[in-house]
Backbone and ligand atoms as CSV (ligand in chain L), in Angstrom:
chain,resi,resn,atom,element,x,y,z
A,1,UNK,N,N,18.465,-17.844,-11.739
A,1,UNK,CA,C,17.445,-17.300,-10.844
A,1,UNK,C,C,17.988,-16.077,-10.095
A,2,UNK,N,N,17.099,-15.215,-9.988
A,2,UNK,CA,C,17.654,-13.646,-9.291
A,2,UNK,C,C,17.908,-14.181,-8.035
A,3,UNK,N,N,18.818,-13.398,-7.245
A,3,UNK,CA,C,19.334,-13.563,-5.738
A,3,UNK,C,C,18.444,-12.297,-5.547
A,4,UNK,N,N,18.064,-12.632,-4.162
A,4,UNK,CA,C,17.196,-11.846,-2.953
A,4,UNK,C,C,17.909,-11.769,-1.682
A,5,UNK,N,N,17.878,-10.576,-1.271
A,5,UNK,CA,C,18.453,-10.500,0.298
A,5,UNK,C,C,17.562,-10.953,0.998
A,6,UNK,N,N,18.194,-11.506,1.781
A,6,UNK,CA,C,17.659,-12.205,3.504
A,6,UNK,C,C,16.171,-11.803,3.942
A,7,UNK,N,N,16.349,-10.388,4.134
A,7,UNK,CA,C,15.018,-10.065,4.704
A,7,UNK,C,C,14.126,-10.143,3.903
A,8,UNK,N,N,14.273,-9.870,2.444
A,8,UNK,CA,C,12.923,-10.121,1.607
A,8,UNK,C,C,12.723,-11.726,1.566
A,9,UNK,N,N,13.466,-12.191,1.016
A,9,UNK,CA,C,12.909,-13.450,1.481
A,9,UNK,C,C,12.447,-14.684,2.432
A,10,UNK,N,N,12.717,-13.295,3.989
A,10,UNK,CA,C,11.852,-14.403,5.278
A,10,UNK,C,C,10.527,-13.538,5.154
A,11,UNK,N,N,10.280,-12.603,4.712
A,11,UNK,CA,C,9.039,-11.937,4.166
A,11,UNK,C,C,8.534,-12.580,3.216
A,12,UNK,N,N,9.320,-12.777,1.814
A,12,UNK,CA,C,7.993,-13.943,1.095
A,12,UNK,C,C,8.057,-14.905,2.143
A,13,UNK,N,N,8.767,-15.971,2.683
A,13,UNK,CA,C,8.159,-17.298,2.877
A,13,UNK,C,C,7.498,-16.811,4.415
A,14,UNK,N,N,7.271,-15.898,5.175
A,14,UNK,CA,C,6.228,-15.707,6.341
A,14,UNK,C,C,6.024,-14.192,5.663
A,15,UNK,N,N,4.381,-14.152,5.234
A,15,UNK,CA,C,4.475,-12.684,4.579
A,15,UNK,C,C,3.590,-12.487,5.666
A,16,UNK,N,N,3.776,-11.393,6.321
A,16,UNK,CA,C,2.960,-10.468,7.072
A,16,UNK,C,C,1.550,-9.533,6.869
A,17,UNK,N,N,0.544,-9.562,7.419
A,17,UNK,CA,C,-0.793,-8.498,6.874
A,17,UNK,C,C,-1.483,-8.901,5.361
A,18,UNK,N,N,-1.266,-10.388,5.367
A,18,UNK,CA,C,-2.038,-10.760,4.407
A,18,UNK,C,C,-3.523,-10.742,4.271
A,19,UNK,N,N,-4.316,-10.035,3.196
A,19,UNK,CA,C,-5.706,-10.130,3.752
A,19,UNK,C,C,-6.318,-9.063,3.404
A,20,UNK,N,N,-7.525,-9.087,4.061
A,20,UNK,CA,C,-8.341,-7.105,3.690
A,20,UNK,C,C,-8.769,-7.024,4.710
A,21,UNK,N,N,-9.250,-5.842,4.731
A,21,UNK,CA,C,-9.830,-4.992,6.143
A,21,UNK,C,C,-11.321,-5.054,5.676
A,22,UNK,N,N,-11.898,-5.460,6.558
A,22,UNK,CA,C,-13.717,-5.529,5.949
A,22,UNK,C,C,-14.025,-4.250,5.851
A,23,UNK,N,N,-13.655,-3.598,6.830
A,23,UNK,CA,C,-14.081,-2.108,6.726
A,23,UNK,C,C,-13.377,-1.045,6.359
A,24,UNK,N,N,-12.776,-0.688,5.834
A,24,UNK,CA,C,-11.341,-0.042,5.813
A,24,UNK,C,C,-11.712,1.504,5.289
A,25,UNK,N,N,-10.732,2.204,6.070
A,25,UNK,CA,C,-11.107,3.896,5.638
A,25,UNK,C,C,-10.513,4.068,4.350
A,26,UNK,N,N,-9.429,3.466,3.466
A,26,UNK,CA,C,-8.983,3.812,2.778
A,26,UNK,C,C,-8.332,2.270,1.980
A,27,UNK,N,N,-8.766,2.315,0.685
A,27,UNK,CA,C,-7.832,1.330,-0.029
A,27,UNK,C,C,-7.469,1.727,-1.152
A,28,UNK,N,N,-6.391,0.999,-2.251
A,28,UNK,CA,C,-5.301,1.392,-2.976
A,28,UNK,C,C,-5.625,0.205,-3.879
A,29,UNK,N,N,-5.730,0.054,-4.981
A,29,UNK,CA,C,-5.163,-1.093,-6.173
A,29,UNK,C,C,-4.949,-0.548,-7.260
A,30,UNK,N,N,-4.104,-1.111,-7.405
A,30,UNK,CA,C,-3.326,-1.197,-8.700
A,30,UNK,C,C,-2.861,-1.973,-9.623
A,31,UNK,N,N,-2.365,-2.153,-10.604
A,31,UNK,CA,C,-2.312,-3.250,-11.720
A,31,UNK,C,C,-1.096,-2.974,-12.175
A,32,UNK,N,N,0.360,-4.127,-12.509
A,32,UNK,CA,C,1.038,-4.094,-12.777
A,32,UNK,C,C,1.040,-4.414,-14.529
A,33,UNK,N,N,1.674,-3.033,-15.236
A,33,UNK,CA,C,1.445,-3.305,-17.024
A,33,UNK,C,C,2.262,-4.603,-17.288
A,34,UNK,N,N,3.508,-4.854,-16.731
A,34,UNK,CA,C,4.412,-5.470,-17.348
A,34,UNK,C,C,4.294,-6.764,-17.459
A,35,UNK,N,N,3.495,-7.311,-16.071
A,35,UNK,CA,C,2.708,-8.408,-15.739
A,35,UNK,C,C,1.043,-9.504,-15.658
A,36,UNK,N,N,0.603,-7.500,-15.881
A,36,UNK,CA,C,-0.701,-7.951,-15.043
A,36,UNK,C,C,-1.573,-8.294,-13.881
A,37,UNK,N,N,-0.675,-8.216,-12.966
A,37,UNK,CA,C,-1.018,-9.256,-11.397
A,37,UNK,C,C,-1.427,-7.767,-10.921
A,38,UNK,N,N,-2.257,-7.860,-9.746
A,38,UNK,CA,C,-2.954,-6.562,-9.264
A,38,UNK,C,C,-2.592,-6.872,-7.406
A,39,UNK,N,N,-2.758,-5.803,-7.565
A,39,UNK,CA,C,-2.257,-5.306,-5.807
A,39,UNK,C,C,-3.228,-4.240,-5.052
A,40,UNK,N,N,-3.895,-4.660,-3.677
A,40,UNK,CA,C,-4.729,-4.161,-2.798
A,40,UNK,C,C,-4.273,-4.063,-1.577
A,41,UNK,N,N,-4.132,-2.828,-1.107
A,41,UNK,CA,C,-3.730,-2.003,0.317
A,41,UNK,C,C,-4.945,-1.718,1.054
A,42,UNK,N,N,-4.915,-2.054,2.305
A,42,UNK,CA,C,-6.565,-1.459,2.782
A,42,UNK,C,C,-5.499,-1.322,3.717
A,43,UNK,N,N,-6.158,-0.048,4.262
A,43,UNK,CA,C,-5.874,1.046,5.609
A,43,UNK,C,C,-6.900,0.970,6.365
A,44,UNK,N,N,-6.541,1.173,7.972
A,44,UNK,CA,C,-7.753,1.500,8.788
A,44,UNK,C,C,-6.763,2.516,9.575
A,45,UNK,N,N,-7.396,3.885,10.284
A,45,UNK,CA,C,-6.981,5.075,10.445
A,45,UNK,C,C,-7.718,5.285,11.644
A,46,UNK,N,N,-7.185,5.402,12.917
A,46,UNK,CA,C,-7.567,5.625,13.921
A,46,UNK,C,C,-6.912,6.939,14.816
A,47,UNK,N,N,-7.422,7.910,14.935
A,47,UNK,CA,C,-7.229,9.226,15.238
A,47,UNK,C,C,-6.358,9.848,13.800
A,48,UNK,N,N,-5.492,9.718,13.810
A,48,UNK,CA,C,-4.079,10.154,12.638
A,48,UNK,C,C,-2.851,9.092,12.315
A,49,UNK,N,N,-3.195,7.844,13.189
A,49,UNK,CA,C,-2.475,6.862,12.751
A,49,UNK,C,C,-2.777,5.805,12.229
A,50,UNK,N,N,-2.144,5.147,11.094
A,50,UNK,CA,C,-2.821,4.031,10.718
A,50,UNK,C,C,-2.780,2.232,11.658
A,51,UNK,N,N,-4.254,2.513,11.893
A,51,UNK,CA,C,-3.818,1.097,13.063
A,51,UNK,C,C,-3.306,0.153,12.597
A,52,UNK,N,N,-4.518,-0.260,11.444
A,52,UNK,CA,C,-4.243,-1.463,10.753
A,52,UNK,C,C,-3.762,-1.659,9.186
A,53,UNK,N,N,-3.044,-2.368,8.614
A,53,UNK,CA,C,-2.521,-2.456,6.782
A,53,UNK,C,C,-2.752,-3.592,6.536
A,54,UNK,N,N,-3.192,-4.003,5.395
A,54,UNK,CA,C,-3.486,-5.231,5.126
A,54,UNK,C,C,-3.439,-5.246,3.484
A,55,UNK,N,N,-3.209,-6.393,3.051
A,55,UNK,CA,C,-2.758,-6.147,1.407
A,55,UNK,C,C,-3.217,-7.582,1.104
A,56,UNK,N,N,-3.542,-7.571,-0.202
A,56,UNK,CA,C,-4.100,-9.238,-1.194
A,56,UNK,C,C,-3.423,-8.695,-2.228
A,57,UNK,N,N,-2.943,-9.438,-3.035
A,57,UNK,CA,C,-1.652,-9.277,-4.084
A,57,UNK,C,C,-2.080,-10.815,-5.331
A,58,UNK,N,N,-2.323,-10.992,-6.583
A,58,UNK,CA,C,-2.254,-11.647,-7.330
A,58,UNK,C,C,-0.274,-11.784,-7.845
A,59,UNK,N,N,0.475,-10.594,-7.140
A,59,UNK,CA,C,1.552,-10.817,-7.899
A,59,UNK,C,C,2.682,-11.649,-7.258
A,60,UNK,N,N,4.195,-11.767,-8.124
A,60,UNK,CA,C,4.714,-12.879,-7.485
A,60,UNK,C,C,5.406,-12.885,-6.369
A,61,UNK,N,N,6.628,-13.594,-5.722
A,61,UNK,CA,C,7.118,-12.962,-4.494
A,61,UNK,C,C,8.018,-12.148,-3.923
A,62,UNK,N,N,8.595,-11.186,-5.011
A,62,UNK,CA,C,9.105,-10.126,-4.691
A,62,UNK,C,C,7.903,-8.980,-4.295
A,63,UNK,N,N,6.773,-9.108,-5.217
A,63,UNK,CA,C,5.588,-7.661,-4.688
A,63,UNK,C,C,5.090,-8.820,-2.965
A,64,UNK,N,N,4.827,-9.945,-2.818
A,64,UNK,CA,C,4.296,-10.179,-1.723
A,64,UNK,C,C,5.284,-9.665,-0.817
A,65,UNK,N,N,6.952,-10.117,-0.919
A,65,UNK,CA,C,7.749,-9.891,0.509
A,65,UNK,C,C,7.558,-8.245,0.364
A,66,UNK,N,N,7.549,-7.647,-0.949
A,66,UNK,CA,C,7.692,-6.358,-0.606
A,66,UNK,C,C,6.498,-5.383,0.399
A,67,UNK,N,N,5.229,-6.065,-0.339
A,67,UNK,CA,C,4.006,-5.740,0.348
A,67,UNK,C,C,3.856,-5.676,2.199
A,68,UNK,N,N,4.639,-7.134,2.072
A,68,UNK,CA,C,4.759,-7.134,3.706
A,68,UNK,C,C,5.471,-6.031,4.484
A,69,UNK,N,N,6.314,-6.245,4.138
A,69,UNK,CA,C,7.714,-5.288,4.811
A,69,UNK,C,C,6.772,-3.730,4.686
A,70,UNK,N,N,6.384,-3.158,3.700
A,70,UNK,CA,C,5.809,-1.946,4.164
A,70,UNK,C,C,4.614,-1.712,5.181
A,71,UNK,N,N,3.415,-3.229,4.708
A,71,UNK,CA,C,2.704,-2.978,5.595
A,71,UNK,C,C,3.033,-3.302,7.146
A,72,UNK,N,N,3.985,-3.594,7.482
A,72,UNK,CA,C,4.264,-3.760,8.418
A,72,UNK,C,C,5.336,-2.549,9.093
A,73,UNK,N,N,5.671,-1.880,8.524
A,73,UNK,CA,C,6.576,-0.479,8.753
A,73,UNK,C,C,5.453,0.400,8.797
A,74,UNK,N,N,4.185,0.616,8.550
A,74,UNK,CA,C,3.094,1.730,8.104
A,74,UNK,C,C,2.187,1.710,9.490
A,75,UNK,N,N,2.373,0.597,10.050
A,75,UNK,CA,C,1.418,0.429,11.254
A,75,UNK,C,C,2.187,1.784,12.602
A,76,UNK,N,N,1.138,2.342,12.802
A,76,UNK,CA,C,1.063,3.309,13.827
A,76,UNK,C,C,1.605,4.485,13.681
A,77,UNK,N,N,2.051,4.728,12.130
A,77,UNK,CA,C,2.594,5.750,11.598
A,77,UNK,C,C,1.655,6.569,11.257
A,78,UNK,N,N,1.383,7.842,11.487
A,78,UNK,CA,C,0.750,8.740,10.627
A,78,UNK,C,C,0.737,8.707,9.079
A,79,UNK,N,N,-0.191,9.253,8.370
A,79,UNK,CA,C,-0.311,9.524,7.088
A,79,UNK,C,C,1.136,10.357,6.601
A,80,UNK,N,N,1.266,11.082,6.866
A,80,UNK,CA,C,2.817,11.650,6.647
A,80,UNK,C,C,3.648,10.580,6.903
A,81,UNK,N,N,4.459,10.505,8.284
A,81,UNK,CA,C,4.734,9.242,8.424
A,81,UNK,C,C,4.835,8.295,7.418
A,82,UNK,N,N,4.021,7.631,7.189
A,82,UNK,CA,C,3.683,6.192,5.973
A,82,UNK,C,C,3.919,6.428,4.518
A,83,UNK,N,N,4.144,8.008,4.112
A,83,UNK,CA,C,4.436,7.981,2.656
A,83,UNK,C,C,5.884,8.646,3.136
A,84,UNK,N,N,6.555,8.862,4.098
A,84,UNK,CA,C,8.100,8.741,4.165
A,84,UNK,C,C,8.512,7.462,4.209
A,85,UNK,N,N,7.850,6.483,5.942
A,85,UNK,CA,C,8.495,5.453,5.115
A,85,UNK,C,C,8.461,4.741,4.001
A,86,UNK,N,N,7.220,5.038,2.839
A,86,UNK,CA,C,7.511,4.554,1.884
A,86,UNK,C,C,8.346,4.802,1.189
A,87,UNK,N,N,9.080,6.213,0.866
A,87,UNK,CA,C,10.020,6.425,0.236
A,87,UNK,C,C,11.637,5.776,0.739
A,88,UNK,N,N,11.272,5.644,1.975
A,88,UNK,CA,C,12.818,5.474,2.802
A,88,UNK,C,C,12.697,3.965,2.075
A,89,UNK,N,N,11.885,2.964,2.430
A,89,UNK,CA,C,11.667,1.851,2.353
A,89,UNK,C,C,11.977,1.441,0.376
A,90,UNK,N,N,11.342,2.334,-0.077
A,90,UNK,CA,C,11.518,2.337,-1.553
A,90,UNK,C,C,13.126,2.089,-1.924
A,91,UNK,N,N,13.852,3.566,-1.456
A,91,UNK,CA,C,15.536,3.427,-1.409
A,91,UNK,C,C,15.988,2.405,-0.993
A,92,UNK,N,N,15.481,1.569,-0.124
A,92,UNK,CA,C,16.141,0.721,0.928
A,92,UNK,C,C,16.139,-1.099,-0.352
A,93,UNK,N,N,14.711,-1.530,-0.537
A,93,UNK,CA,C,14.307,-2.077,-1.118
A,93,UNK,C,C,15.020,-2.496,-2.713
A,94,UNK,N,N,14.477,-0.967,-3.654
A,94,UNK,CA,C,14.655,-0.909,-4.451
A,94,UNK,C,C,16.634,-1.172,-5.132
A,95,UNK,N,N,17.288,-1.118,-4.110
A,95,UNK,CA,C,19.003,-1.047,-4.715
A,95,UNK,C,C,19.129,-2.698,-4.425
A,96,UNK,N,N,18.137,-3.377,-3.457
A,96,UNK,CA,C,18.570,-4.693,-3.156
A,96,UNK,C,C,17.741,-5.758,-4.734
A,97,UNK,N,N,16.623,-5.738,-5.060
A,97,UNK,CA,C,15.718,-5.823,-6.136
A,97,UNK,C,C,16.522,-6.224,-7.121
A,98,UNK,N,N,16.472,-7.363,-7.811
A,98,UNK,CA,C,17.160,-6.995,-9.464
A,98,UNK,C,C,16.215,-6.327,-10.227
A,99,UNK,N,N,16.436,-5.564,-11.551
A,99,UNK,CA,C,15.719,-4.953,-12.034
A,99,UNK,C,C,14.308,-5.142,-12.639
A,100,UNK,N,N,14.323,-5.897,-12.871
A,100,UNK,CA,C,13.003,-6.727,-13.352
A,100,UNK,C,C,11.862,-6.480,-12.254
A,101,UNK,N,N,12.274,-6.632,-11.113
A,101,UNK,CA,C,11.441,-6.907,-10.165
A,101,UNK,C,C,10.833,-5.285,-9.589
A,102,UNK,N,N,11.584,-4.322,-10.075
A,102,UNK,CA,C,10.806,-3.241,-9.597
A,102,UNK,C,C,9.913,-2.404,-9.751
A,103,UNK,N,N,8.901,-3.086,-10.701
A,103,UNK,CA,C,7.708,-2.500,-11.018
A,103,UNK,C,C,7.137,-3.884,-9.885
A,104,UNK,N,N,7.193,-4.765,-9.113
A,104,UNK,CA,C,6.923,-5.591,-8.466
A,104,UNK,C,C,6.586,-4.534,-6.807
A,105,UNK,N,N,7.671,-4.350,-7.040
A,105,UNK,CA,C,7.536,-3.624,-5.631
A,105,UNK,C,C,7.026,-1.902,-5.462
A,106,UNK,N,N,6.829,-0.946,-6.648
A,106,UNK,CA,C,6.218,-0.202,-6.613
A,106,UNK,C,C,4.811,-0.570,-6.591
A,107,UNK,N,N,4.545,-1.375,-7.055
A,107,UNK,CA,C,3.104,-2.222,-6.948
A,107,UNK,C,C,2.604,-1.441,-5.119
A,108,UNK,N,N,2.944,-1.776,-4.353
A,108,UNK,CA,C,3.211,-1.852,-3.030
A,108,UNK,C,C,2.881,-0.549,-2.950
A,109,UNK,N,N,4.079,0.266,-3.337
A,109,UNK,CA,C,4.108,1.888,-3.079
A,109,UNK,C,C,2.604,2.945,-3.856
A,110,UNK,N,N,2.415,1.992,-4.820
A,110,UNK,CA,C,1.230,3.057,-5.533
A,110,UNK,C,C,0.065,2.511,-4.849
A,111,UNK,N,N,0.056,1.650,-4.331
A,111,UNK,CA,C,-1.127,0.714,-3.938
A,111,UNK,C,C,-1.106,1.654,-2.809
A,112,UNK,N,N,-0.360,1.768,-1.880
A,112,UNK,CA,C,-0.424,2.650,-0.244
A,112,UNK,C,C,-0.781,3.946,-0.852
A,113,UNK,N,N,-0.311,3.965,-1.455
A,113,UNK,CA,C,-0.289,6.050,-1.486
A,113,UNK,C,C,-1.945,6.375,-2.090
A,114,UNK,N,N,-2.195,5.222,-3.080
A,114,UNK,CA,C,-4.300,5.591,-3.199
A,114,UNK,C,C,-4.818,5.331,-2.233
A,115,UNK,N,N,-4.508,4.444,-1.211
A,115,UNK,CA,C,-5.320,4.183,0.071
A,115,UNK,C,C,-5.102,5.278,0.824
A,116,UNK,N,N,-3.960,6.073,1.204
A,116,UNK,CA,C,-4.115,7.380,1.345
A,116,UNK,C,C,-4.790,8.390,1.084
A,117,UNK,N,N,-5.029,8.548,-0.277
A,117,UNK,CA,C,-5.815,9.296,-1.010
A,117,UNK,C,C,-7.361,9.348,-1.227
A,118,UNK,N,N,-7.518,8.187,-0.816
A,118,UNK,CA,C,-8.312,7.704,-0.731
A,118,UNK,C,C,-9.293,8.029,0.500
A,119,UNK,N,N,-8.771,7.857,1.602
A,119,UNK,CA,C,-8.958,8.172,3.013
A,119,UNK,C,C,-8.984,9.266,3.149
A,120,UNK,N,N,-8.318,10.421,2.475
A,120,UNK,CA,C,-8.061,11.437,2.295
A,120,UNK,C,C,-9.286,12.323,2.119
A,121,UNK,N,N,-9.855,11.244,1.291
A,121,UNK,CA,C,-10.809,12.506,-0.024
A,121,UNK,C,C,-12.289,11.877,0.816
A,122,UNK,N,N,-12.148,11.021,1.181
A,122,UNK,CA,C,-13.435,10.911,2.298
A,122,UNK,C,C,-13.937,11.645,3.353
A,123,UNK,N,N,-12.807,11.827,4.232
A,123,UNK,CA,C,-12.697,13.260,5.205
A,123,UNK,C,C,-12.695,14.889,4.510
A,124,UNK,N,N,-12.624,14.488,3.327
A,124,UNK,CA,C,-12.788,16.164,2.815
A,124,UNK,C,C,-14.206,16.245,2.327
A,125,UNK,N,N,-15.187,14.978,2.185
A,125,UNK,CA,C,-15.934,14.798,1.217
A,125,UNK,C,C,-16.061,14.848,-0.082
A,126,UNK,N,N,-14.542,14.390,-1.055
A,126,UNK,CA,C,-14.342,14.634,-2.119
A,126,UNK,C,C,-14.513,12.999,-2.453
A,127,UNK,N,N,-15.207,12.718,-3.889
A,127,UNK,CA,C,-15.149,11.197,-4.334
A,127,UNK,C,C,-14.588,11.219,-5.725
A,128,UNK,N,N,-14.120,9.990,-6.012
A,128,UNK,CA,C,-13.085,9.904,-7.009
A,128,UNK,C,C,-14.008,9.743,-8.392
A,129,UNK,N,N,-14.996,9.487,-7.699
A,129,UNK,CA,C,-15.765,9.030,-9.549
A,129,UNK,C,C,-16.704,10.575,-9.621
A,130,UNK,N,N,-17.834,11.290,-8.480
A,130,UNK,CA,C,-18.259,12.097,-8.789
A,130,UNK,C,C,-18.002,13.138,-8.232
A,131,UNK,N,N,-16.764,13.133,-7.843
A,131,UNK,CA,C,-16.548,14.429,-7.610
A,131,UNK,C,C,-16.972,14.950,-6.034
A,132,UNK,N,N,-17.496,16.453,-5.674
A,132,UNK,CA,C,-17.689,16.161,-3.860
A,132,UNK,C,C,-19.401,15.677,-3.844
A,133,UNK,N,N,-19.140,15.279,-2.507
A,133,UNK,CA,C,-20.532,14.172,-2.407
A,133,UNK,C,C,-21.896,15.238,-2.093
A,134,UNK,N,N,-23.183,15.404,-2.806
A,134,UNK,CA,C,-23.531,16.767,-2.713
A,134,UNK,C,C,-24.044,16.558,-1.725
A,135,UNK,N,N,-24.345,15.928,-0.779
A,135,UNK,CA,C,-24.670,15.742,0.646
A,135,UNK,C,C,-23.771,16.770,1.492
A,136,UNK,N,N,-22.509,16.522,1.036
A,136,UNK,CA,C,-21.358,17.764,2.181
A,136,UNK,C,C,-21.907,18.968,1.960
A,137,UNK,N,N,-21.707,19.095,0.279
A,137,UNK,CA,C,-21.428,20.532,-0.650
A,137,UNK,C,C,-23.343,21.539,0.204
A,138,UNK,N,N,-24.090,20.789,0.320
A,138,UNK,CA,C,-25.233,20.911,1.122
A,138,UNK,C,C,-25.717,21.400,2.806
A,139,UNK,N,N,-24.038,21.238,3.491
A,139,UNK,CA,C,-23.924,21.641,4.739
A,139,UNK,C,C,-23.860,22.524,4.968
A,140,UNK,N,N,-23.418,23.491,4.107
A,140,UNK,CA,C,-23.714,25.516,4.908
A,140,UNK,C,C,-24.868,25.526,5.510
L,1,FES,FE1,FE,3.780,-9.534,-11.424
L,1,FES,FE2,FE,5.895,-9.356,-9.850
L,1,FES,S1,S,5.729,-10.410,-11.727
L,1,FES,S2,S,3.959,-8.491,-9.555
């Protein structure tokens, strides 16, 4: 059985921000190839920081402890902010991980960064399936 450091595993067995945001400005899923199990980030964004993170995860408990630990580093961080610490968190994470497990925990990282994008393209009035919403494109 793979060994896990300490902190990931008081994160799986108490995982943090489990759940969804009913309303959320921005969410993220993604699907792991190697596995299958799918992963959901919902953001809520209040002025430029993200208040709230919340994640539902089908996968096992390296993506849950991992899920936690970011959404719980992402809270009150700006959008900038939240895709550094994802990267810091990635480095940090990723050298402790045996290998197997790290398409587990990018799960996490691609999942945040569409909820970003996501949130993103709402405030610009840009949508992912048709393109900008012609309601904006209509405001001159
Ligand atoms: Fe599927 Fe880890 S084995 S997310």
């Amino acid at each position: 059985m793979a060994k896990y450091p300490k902190f990931l595993m008081e994160h799986f067995q108490n995982p943090r921000n489990v759940g969804e945001i009913s309303d959320p400005d921005g969410v993220g899923t993604v699907g792991n190839a190697s596995c299958g199990d799918i992963m959901q980030i919902f953001i809520k964004v209040n002025g430029d920081k993200i208040s709230e993170a919340k994640f539902k995860t089908f996968g096992c408990g390296a993506a849950i402890a991992t899920s936690s630990i970011l959404t719980e580093r992402i809270k009150g961080a700006t959008l900038e902010e939240a895709t550094k610490i994802s990267e810091e968190t990635s480095k940090e994470v990723l050298s402790q991980l045996p290998k197997e497990k790290v398409p587990c925990f990018t799960l996490a990282t691609d999942a945040l960064k569409l909820a970003i994008e996501e949130y993103r393209c709402k405030q610009t009035g840009f949508h992912e399936k048709g393109g900008f919403d012609s309601k904006e494109m209509e405001k001159d």
